[in-house]
C-alpha positions in Angstrom: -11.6 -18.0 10.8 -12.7 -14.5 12.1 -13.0 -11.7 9.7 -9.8 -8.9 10.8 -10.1 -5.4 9.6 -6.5 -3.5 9.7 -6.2 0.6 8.3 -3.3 2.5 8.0 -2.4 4.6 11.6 -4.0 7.6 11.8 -1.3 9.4 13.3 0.8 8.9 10.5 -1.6 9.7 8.0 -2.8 13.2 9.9 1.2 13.9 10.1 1.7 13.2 6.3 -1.2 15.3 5.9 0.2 17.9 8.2 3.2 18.0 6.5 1.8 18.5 2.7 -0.4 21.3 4.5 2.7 23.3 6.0 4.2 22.8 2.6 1.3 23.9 0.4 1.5 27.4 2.7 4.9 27.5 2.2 4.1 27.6 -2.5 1.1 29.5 -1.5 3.8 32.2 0.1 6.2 31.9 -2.4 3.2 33.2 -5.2 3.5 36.7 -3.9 7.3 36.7 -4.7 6.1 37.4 -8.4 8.0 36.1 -11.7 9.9 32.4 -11.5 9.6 32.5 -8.0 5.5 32.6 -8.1 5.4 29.7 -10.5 7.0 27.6 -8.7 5.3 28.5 -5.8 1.4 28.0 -7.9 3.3 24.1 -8.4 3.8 23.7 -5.0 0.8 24.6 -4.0 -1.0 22.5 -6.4 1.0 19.6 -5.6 0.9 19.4 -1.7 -2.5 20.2 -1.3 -3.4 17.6 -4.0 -0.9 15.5 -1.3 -3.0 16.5 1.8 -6.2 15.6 -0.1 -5.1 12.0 -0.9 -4.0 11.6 2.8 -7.4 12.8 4.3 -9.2 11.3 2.0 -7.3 7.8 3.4 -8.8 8.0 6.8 -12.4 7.8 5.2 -14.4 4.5 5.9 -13.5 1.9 2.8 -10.8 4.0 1.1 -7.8 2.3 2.9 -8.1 -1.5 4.7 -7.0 -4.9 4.6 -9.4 -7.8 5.2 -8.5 -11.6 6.3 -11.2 -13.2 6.1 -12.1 -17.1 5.2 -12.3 -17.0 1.7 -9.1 -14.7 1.3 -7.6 -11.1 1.6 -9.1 -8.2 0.0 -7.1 -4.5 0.0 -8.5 -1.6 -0.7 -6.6 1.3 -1.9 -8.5 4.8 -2.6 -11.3 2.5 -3.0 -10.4 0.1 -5.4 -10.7 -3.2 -4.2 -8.0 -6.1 -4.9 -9.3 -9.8 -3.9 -6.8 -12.6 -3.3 -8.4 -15.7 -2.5 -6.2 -18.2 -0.5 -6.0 -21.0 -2.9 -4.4 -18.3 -5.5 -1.6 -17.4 -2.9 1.7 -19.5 -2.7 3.6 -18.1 0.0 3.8 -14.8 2.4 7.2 -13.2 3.4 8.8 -9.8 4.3 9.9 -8.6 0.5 12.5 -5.5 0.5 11.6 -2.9 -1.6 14.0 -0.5 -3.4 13.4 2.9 -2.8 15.9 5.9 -3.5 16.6 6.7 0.3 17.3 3.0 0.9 14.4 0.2 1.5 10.7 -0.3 2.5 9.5 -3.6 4.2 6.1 -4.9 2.8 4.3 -8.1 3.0 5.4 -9.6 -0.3 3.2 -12.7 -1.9 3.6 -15.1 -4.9 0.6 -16.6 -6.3 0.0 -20.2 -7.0 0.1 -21.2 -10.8 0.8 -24.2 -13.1 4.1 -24.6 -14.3 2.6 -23.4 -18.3 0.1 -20.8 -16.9 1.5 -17.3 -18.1 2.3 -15.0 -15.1 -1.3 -12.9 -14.6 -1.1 -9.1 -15.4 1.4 -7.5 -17.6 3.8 -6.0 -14.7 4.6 -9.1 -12.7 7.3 -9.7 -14.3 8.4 -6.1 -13.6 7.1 -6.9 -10.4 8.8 -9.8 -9.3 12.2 -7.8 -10.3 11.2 -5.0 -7.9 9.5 -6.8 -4.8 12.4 -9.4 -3.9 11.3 -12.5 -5.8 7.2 -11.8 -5.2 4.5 -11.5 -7.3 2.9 -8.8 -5.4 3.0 -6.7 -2.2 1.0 -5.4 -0.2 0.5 -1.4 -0.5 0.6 -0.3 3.4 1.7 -2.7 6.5 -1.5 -1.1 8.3 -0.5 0.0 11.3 2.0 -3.3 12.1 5.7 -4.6 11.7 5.9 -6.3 8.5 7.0 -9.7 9.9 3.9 -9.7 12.4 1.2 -9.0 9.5 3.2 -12.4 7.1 2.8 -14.6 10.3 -0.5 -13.7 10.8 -1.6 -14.0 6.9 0.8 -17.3 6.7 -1.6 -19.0 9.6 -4.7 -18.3 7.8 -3.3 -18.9 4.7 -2.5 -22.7 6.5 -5.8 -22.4 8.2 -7.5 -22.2 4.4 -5.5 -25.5 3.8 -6.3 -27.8 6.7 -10.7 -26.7 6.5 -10.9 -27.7 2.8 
């Protein structure tokens, strides 16, 4: 199997980015209103330049990926890696994710266990709730249409199977 590297699109990280600058200028105006108007406008500030920062910071090498590779998937979020490998994966599909504006479509997964292994980590329970019957999701679809990236991580997922 070939090693694929996918990052978030940079257009839409640079327009997030964008937007939390214009934003920040906007609380950085509102500080020379003086009284409630200026505190608000210091918390603004503070929070959409904070927001610009993380989405810069995402277009650094290593801070934001996903990796297929032979042995499994690995994310990496902000620098903290997440490993998967194939045997611990049961099944990829496109899980539906709750939001308050309506939905966002991730890669869900569910990982393989025994029927009298206790479900790993403390949220999954939370989590399966949440991510439309998975254990997990993905954090970005990098760059792709959700269905495309679960076809492609099904195959090597069947790939892992068939070579061992």
């Amino acid at each position: 199997m070939v090693t694929q590297v996918f990052r978030p699109g940079r257009a839409k990280l640079l327009g997030m980015a964008a937007g939390s600058a214009l934003l920040a200028w906007g609380g950085w105006s509102m500080t020379y209103s003086g009284g409630d108007q200026a505190t608000k406008g210091y918390v603004g500030l503070v929070f959409f330049v904070t927001c610009c920062v993380v989405f810069l910071a995402q277009l650094l090498p290593g801070c934001s990926y996903l990796r297929l590779d032979s042995r499994g998937f690995t994310t990496s979020s902000m620098w903290r890696l997440t490993h998967y490998p194939w045997s611990k994966i049961r099944r990829f599909g496109v899980a539906e994710i709750p939001l308050m504006d309506g939905t966002r479509r991730l890669v869900g997964f569910e990982l393989e266990r025994r029927a009298d292994e206790p479900l790993p980590g403390s949220l999954t329970g939370f989590n399966r709730s949440m991510v439309a019957g998975f254990d997990s999701a993905l954090p970005d679809n990098f760059g792709h249409e959700p269905e495309v990236l679960e076809d492609l991580m099904t195959r090597y997922l069947k790939e892992s199977r068939t070579s061992s």
